[in-house]
SEDREN-207776 format. One line per 5 residues: their letters; for each residue x, y, z of N, C-alpha, C. Coordinates in Angstrom, 2 decimals. Example, Ala and Ser with C-alpha at 12.3 -4.5 7.8 and 13.67 -1.06 7.14 Angstrom:
BEGIN
as	13.19 -5.69 7.80 12.30 -4.50 7.80 13.20 -3.30 7.80; 12.85 -2.25 7.08 13.67 -1.06 7.14 12.90 0.03 7.87
REM end
This chain:
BEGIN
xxxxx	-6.77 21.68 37.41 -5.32 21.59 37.68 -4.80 22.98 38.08; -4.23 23.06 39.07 -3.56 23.81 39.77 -2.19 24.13 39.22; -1.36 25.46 39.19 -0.56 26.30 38.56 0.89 25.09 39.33; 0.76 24.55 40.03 1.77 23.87 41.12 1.89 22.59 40.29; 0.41 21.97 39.71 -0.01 20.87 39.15 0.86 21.10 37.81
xxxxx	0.26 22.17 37.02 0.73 22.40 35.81 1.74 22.56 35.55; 2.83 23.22 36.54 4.28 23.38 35.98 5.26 21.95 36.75; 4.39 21.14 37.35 4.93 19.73 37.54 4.82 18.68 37.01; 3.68 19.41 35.61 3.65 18.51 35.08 4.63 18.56 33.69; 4.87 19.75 33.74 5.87 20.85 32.14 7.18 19.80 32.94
xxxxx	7.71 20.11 34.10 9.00 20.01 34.30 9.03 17.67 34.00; 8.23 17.07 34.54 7.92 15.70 33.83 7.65 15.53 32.49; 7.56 16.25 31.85 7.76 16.25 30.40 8.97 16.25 29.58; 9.82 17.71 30.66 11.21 17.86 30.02 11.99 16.63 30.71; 12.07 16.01 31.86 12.93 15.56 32.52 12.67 14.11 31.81
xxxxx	11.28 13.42 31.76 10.79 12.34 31.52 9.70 12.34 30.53; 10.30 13.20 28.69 9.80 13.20 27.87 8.87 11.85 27.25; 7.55 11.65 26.86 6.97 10.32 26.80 7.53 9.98 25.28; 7.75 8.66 25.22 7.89 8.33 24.13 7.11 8.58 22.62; 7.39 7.93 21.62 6.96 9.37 20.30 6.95 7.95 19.24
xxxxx	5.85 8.04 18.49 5.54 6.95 17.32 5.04 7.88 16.53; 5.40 7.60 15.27 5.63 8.53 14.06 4.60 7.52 13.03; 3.48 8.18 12.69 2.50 7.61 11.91 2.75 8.53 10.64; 2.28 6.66 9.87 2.46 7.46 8.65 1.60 6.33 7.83; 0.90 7.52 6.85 -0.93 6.66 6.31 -0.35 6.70 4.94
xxxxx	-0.83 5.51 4.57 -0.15 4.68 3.11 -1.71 4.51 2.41; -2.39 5.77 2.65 -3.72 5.45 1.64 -3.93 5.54 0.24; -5.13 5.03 -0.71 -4.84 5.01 -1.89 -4.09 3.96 -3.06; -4.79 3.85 -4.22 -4.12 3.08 -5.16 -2.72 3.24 -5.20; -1.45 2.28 -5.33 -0.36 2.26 -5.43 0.07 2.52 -7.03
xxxxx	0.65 3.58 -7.56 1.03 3.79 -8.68 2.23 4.75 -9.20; 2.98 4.54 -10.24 3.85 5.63 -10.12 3.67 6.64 -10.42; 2.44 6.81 -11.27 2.04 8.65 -11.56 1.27 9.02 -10.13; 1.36 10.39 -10.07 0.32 11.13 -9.10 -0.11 12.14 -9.44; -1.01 12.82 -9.64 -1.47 13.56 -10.47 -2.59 14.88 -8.87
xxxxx	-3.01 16.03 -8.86 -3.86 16.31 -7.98 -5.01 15.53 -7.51; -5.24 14.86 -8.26 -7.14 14.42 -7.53 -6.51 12.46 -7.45; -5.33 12.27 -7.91 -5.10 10.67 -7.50 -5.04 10.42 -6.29; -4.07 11.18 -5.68 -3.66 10.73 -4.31 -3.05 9.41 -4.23; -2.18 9.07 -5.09 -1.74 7.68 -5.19 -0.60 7.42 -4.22
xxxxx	0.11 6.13 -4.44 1.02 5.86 -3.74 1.68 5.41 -4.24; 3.09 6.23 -3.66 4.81 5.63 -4.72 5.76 5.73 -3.69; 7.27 5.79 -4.21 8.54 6.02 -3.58 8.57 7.56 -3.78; 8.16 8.05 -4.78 7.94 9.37 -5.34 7.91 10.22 -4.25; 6.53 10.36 -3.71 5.68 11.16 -2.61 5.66 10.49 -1.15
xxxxx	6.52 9.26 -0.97 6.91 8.79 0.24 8.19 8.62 0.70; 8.82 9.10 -0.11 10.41 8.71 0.33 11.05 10.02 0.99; 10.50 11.03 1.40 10.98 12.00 2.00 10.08 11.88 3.83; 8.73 11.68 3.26 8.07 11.18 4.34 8.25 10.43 5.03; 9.21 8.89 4.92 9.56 7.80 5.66 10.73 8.22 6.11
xxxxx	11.72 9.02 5.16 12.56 9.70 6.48 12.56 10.68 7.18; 11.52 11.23 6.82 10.61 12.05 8.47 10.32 11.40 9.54; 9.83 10.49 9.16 9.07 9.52 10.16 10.03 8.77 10.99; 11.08 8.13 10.49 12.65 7.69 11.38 13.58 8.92 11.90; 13.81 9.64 11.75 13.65 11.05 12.30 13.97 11.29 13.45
xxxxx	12.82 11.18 14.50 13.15 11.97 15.90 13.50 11.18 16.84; 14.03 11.98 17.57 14.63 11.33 18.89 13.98 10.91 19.69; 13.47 9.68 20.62 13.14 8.80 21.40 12.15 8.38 20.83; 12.28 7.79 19.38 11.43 7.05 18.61 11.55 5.89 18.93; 10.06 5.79 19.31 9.78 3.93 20.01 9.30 3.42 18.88
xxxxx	8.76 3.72 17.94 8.20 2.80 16.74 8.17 3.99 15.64; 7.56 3.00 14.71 6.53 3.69 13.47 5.35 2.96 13.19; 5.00 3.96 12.89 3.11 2.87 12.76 2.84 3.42 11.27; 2.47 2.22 10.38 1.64 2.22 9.20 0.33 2.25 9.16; 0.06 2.96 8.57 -1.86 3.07 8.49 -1.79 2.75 7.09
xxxxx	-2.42 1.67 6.85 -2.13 1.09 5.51 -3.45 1.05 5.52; -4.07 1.40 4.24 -5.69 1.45 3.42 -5.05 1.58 1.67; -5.12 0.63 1.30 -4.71 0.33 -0.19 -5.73 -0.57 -0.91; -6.05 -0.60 -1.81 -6.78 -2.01 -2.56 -5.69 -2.33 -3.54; -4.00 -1.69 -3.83 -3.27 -2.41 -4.62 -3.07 -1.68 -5.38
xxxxx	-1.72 -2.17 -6.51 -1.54 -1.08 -7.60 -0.35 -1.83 -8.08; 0.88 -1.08 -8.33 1.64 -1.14 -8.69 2.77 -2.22 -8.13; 3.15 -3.56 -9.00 4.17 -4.25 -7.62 5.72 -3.68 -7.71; 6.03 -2.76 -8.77 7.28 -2.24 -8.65 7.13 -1.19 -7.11; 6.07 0.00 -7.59 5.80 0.61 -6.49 6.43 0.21 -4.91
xxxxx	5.07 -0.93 -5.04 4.99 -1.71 -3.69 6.51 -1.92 -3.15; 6.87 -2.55 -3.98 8.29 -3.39 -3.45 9.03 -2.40 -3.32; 9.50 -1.26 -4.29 10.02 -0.02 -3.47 9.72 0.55 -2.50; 8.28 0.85 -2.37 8.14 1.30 -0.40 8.52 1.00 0.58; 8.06 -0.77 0.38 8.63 -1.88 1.23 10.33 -2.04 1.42
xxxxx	10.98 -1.89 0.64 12.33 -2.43 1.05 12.90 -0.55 1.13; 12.55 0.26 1.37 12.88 1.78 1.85 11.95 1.57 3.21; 11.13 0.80 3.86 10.80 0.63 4.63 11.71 0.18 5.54; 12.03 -0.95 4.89 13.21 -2.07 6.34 13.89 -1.51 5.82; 14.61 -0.50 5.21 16.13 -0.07 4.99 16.03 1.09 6.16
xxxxx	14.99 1.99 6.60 15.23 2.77 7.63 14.88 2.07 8.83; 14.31 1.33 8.85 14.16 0.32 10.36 15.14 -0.47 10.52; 15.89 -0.78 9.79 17.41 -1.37 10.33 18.38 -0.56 10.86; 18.17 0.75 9.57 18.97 1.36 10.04 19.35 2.08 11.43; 17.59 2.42 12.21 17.63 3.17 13.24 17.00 2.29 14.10
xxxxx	17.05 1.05 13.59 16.91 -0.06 14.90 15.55 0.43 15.86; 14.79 0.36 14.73 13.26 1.12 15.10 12.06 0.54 14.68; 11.03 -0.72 15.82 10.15 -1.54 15.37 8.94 -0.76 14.07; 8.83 -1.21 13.55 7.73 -0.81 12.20 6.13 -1.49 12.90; 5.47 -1.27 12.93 4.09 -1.58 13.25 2.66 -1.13 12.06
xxxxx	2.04 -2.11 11.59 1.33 -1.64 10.31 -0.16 -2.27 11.13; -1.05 -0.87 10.63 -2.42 -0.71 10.69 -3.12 -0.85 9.66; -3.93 -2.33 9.93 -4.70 -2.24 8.51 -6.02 -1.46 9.21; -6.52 -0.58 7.79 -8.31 0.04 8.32 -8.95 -0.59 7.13; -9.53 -0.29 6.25 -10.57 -1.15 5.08 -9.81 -2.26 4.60
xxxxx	-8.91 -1.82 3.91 -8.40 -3.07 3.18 -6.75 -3.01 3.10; -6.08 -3.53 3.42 -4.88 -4.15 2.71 -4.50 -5.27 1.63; -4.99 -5.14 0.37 -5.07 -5.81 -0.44 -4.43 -5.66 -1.88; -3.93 -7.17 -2.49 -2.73 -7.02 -2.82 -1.63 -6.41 -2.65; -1.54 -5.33 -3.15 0.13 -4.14 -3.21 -0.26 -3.65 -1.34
xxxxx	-1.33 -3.47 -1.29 -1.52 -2.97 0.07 -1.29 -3.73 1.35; -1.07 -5.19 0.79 -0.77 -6.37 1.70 0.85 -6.64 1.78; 1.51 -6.06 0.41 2.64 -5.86 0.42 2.94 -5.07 0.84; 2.80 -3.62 1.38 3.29 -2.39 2.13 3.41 -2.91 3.67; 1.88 -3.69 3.85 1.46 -3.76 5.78 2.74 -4.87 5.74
xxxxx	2.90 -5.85 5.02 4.25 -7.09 5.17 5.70 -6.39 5.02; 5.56 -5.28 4.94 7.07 -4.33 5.33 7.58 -4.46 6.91; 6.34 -4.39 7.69 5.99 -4.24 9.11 6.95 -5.59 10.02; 6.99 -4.95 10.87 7.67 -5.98 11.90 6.30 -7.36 12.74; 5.17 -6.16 12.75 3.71 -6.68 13.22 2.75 -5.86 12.20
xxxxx	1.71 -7.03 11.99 0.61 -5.78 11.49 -0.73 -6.15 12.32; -1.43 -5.39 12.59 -2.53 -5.22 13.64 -3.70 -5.18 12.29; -4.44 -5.36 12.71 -5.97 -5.05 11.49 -7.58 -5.13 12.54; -7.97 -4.19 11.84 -9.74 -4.13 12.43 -9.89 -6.33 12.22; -10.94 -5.95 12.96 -11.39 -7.45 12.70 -12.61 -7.50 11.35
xxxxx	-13.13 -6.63 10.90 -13.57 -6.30 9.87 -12.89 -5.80 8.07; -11.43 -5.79 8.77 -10.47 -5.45 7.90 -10.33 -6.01 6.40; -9.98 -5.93 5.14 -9.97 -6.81 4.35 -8.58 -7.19 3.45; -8.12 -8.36 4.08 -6.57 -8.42 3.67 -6.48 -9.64 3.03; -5.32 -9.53 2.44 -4.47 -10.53 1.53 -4.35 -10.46 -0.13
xxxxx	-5.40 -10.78 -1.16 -5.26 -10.94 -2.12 -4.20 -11.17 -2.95; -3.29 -12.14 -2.21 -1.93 -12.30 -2.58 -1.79 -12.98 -4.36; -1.73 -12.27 -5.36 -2.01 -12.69 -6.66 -1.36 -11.65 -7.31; -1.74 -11.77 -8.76 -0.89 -10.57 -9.81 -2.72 -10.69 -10.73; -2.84 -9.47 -10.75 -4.43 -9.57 -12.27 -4.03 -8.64 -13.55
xxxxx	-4.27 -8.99 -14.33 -4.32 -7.81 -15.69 -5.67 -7.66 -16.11; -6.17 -6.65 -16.51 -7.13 -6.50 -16.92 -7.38 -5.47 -18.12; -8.57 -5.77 -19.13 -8.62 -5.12 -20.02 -9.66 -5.00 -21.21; -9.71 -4.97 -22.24 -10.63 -4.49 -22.92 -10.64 -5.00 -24.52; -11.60 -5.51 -24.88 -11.16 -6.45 -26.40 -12.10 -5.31 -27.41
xxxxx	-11.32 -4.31 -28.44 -12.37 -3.88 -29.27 -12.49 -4.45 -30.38; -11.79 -5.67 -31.09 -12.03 -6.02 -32.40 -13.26 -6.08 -32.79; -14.63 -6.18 -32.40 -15.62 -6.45 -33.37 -16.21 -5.33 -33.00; -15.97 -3.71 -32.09 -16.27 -2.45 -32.13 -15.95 -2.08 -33.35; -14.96 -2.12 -34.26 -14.15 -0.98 -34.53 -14.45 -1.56 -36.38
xxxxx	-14.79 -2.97 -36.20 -15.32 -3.56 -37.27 -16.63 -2.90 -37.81; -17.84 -2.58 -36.74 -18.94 -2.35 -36.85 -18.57 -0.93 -37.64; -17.80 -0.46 -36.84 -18.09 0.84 -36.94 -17.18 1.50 -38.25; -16.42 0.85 -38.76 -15.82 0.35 -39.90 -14.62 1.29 -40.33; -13.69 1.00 -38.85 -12.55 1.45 -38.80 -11.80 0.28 -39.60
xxxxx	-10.29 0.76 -39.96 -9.23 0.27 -40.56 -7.84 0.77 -39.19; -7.95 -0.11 -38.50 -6.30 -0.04 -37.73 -5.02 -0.04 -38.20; -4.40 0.86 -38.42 -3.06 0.52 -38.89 -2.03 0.66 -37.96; -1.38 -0.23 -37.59 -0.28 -0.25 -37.24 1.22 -0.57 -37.57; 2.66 -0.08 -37.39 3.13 -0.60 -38.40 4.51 -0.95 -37.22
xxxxx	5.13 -2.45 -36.87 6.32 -2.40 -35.72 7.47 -2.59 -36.74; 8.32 -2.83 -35.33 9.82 -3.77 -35.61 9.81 -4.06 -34.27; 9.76 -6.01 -34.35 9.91 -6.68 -33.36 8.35 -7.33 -33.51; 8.66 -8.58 -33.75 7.16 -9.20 -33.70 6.43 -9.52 -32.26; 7.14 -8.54 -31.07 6.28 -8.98 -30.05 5.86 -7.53 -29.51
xxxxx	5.94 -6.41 -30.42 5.61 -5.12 -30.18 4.03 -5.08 -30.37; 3.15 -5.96 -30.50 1.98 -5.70 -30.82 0.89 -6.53 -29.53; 2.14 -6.88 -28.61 1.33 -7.86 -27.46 0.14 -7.86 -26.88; -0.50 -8.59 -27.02 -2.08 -8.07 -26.36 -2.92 -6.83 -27.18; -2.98 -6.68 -28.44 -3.11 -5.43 -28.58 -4.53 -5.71 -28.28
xxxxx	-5.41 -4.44 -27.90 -6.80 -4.86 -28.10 -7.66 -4.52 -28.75; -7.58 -3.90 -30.20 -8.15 -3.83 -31.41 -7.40 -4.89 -32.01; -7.20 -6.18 -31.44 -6.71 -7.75 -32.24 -7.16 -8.44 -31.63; -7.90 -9.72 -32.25 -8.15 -11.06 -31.78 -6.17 -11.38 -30.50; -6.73 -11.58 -29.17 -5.85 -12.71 -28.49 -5.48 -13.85 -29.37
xxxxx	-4.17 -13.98 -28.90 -3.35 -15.05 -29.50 -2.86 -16.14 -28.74; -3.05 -17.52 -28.45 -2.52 -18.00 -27.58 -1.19 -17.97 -27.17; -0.29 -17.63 -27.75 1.31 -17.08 -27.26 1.19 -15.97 -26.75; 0.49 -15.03 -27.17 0.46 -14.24 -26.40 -0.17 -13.57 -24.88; -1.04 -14.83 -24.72 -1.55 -15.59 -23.45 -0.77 -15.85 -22.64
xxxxx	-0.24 -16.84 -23.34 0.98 -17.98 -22.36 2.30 -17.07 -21.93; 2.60 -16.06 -22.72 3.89 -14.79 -22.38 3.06 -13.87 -21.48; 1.79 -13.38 -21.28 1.48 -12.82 -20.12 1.42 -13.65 -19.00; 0.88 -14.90 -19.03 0.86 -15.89 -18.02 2.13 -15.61 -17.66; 3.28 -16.16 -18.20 4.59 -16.08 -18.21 5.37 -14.59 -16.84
xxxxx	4.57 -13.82 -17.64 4.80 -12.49 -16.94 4.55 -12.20 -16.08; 3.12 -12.85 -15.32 2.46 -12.23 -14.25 2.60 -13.71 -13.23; 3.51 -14.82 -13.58 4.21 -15.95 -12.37 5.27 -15.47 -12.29; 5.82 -14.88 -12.98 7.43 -13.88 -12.12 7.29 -12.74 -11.34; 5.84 -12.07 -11.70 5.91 -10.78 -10.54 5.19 -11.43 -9.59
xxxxx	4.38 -12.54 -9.37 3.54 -13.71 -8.55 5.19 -14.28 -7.60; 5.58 -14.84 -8.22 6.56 -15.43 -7.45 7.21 -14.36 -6.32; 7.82 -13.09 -6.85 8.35 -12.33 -6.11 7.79 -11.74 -5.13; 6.02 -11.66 -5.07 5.30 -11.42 -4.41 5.35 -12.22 -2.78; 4.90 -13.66 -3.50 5.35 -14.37 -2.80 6.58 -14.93 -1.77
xxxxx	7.51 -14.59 -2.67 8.95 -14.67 -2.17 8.90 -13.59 -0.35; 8.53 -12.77 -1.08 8.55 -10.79 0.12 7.29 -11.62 1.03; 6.31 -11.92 0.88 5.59 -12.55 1.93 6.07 -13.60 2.86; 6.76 -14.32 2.14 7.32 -15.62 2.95 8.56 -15.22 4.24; 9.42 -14.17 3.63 10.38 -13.63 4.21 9.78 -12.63 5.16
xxxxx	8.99 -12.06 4.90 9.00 -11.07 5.81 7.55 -11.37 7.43; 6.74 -12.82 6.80 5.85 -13.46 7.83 6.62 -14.79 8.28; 7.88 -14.93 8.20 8.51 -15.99 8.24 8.04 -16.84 9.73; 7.39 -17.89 9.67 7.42 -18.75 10.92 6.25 -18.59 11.44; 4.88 -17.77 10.91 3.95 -17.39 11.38 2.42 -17.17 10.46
xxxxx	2.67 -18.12 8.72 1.77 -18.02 8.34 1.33 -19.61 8.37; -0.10 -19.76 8.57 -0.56 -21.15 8.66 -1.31 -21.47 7.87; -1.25 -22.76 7.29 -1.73 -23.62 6.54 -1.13 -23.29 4.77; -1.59 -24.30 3.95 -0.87 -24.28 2.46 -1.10 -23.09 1.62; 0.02 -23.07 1.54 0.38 -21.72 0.58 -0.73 -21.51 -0.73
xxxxx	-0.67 -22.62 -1.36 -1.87 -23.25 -2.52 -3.42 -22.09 -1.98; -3.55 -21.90 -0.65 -4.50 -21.29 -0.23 -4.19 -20.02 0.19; -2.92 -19.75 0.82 -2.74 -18.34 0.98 -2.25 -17.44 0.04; -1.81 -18.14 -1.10 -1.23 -17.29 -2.24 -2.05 -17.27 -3.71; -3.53 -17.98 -3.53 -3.95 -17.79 -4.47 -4.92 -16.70 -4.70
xxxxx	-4.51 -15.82 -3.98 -5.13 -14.41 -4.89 -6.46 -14.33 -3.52; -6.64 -14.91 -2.80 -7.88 -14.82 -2.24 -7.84 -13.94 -1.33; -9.29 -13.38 -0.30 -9.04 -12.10 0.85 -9.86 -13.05 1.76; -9.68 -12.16 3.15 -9.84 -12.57 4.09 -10.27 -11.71 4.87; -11.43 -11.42 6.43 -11.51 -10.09 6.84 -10.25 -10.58 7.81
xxxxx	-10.12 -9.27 8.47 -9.36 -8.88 9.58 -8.85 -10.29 10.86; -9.99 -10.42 10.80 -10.22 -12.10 11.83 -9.73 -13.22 11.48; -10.50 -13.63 9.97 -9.47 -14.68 9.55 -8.02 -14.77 9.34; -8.24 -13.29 8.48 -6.75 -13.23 8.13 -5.50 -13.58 9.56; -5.78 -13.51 10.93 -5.85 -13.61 12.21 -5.38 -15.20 12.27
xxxxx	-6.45 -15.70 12.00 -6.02 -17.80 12.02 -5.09 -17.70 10.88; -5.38 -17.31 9.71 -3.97 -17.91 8.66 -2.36 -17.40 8.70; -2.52 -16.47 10.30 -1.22 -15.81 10.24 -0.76 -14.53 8.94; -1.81 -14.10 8.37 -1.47 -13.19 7.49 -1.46 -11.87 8.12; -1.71 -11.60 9.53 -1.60 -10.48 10.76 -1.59 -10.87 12.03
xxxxx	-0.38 -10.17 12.49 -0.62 -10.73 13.97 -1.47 -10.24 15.13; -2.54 -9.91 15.18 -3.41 -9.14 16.07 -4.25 -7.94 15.54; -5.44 -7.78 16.22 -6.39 -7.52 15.94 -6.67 -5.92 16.93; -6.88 -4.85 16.30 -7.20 -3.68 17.10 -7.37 -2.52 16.46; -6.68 -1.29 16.88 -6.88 0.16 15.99 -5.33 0.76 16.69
xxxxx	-5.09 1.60 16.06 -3.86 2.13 16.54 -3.57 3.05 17.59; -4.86 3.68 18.05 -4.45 4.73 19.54 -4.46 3.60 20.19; -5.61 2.73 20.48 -5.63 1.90 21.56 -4.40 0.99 22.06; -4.09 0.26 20.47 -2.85 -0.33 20.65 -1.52 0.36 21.68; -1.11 1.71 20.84 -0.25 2.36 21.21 -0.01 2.73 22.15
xxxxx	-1.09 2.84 23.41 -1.07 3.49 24.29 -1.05 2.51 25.11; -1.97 1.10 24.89 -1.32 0.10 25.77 0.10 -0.53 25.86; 1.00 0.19 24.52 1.96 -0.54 24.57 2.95 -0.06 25.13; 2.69 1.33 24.78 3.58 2.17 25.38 3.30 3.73 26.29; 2.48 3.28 27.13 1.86 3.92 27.92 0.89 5.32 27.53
xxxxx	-0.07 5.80 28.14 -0.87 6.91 27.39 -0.80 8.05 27.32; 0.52 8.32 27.94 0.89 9.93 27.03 1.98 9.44 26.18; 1.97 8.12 25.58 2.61 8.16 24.48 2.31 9.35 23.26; 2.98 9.97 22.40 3.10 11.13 21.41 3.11 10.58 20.00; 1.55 10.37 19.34 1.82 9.60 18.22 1.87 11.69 17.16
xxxxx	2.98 10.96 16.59 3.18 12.07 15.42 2.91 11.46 13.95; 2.02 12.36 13.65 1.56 12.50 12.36 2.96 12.99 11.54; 3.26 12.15 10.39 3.87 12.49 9.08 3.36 12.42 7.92; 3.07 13.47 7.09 2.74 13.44 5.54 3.21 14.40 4.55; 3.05 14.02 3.54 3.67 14.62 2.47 2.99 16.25 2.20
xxxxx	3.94 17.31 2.35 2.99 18.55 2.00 3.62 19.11 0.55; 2.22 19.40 0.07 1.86 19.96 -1.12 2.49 21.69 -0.69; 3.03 22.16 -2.29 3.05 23.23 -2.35 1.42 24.55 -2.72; 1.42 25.74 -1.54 0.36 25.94 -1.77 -0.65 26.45 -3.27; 0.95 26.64 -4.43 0.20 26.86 -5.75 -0.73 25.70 -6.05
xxxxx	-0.38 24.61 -5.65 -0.83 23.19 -6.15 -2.03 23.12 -5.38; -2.05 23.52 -3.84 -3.48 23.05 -3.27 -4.57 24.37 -3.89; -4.05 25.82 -4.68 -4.94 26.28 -5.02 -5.49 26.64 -6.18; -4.70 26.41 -7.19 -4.14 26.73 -8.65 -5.36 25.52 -9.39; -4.71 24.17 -8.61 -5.74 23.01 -9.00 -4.77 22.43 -10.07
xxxxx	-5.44 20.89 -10.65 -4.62 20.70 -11.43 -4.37 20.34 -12.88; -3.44 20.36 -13.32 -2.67 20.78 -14.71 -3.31 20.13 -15.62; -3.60 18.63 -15.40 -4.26 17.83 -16.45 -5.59 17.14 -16.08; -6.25 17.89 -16.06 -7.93 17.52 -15.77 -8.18 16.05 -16.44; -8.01 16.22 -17.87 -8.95 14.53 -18.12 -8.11 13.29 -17.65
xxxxx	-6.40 13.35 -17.35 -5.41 12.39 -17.23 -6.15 12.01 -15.87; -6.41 13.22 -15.45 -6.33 12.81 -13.45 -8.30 12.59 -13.20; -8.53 12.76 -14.51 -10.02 12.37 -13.83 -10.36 10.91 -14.27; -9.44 10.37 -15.38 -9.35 8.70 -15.96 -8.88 7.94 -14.50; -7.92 8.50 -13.91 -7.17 8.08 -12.96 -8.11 7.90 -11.67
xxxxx	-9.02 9.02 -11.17 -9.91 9.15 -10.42 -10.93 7.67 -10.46; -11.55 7.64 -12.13 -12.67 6.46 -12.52 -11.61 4.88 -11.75; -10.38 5.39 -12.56 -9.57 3.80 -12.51 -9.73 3.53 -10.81; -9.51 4.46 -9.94 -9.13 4.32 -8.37 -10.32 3.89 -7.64; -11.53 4.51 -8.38 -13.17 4.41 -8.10 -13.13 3.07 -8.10
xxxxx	-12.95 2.44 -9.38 -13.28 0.88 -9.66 -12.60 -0.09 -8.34; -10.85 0.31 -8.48 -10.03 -0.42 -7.56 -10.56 -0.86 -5.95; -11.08 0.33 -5.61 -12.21 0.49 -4.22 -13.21 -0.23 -4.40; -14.09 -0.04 -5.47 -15.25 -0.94 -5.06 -15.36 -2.35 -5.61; -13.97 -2.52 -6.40 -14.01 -4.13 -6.05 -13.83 -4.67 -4.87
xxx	-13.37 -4.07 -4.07 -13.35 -4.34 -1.96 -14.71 -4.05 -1.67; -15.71 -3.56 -1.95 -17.23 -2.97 -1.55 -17.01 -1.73 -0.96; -16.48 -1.12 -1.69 -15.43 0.37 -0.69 -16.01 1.65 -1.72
REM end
C-alpha cells in the first residue's frame, strides 16, 4: 500500500467510521463471592463492564461470549435483567456466543440476548435448579463426635448434614428449588418467546443439548463463532471491542488475601466444569 493508498484509507475511516460491537466474555462459575483465583461471575464485577460495553458511539450491537456451567440464579437473573435494561435503553441489539457450554445460570445469561449463536458442538440448556451435598451422620458417629447445636426456630437446623434427612425437610427444599425452577422458566419463556419447539416437560427438565440440537428445540437461534458472524453481518472492517473488568495492579501482584477460601472455590469451579466434560 502506497502513502496515497494509506492516507485514503485514514481519511475513509474518519469520514465513514466502520461500525463497532462491544464484546463482552461472561466466563466462569456464576457466584456472588469473587475471590483472586475464582474468576467468577456476578453484578459485582460486571456491572461497570456492561456499561462500558453500551457506551460508544456507532454501536451496532453487543456480543456475549457466554462459557458458564452455572451458579448462582440470583446472580444470573441480575446480569440478565442489567442486560435488557441497557439494551432498551440504548436501543442496541444484544447478540450471545455460546463456546463450551451455556448451562444452566449460563443458559440464563446467553437468554438475556436478543439472538444467541452457539458452536455446533456447544453444550446448552440444563434448564433445572440442583442442590447438592454431603451426609456425615455415621462419620462423626465412628469417629465418636458429640454435635451440639443449640437454635431458636425449629427450621434453623434445615438439612443439616451431621443429621439423618427428614422428610419435611425434603419436601421444603423441593418446595424451594420449584420456585427458583419456575422463575427460571418464567425468564426462558419470555425472553425465547415464539421460537422454542416442542414440550416444555422436555425442555425444562434439567436436560443439555449440543449446539445443533439445541438448534431444532429453538433453545438458539443459529449456529457459528463470533468474528465470522460479525463480519458477515456487518461488514469486515467491522471494530469488535473488547470490554473487561480491570483488576487493580496490587491485586494482579500482591496475590490473594485468602488462599484456602479461594482454593475451596477453585476445587468447587473444577467440579462445576467437569460435570460438562470440561
Amino acid at each position: 500500500m502506497d502513502i496515497a493508498d494509506t492516507f485514503n484509507d485514514l481519511v475513509e475511516r474518519v469520514t465513514n467510521p466502520p461500525p463497532v460491537v462491544s464484546v463482552v466474555r461472561l466466563s466462569g462459575l456464576i457466584a456472588a463471592g469473587g475471590g483472586m483465583l475464582r474468576g467468577g461471575i456476578n453484578l459485582a464485577n460486571q456491572a461497570g463492564v456492561l456499561k462500558a460495553a453500551f457506551a460508544p458511539k456507532r454501536l451496532a450491537a453487543v456480543a456475549l461470549v457466554v462459557n458458564s456451567p452455572g451458579g448462582s440464579p440470583v446472580q444470573s437473573a441480575l446480569i440478565g435483567k442489567r442486560i435488557r435494561q441497557h439494551a432498551e435503553e440504548k436501543k442496541v441489539p444484544v447478540i450471545a456466543f455460546v463456546e463450551d457450554v451455556a448451562a444452566s445460570g449460563g443458559y440464563w445469561l446467553a437468554a438475556a440476548a436478543d439472538e444467541i449463536i452457539a458452536d455446533p458442538s456447544s453444550i446448552v440448556g440444563s434448564i433445572g435448579v440442583v442442590s447438592a451435598g454431603f451426609g456425615f451422620t455415621e462419620a462423626i458417629q465412628r469417629l465418636g463426635i458429640e454435635r451440639r447445636v443449640h437454635t431458636q426456630g425449629e427450621r434453623k437446623r434445615l438439612l443439616d448434614p451431621f443429621l439423618p434427612e427428614r422428610d419435611e425437610d425434603l419436601a421444603r427444599l423441593d418446595s424451594l428449588q420449584a420456585d427458583i425452577h419456575d422463575g427460571f422458566k418464567t425468564w426462558v419463556r419470555e425472553r425465547r418467546h415464539g421460537k422454542l419447539v416442542g414440550p416444555e416437560e422436555t425442555l425444562f427438565n434439567g436436560d443439555i443439548w449440543t449446539g445443533r440440537q439445541a438448534l431444532d428445540n429453538g433453545l438458539v437461534d443459529g449456529l457459528g463463532d463470533l468474528r465470522s458472524t460479525m463480519r458477515a453481518r456487518f461488514g469486515e472492517k467491522v471494530r469488535l471491542r473488547l470490554v473487561g473488568a480491570r483488576h487493580p495492579v496490587w491485586k494482579r501482584w500482591l496475590g490473594p488475601s485468602s488462599l484456602v477460601p479461594d482454593l475451596v472455590a477453585a476445587v468447587e469451579e473444577r467440579m462445576a466444569w467437569g460435570r460438562w466434560g470440561l
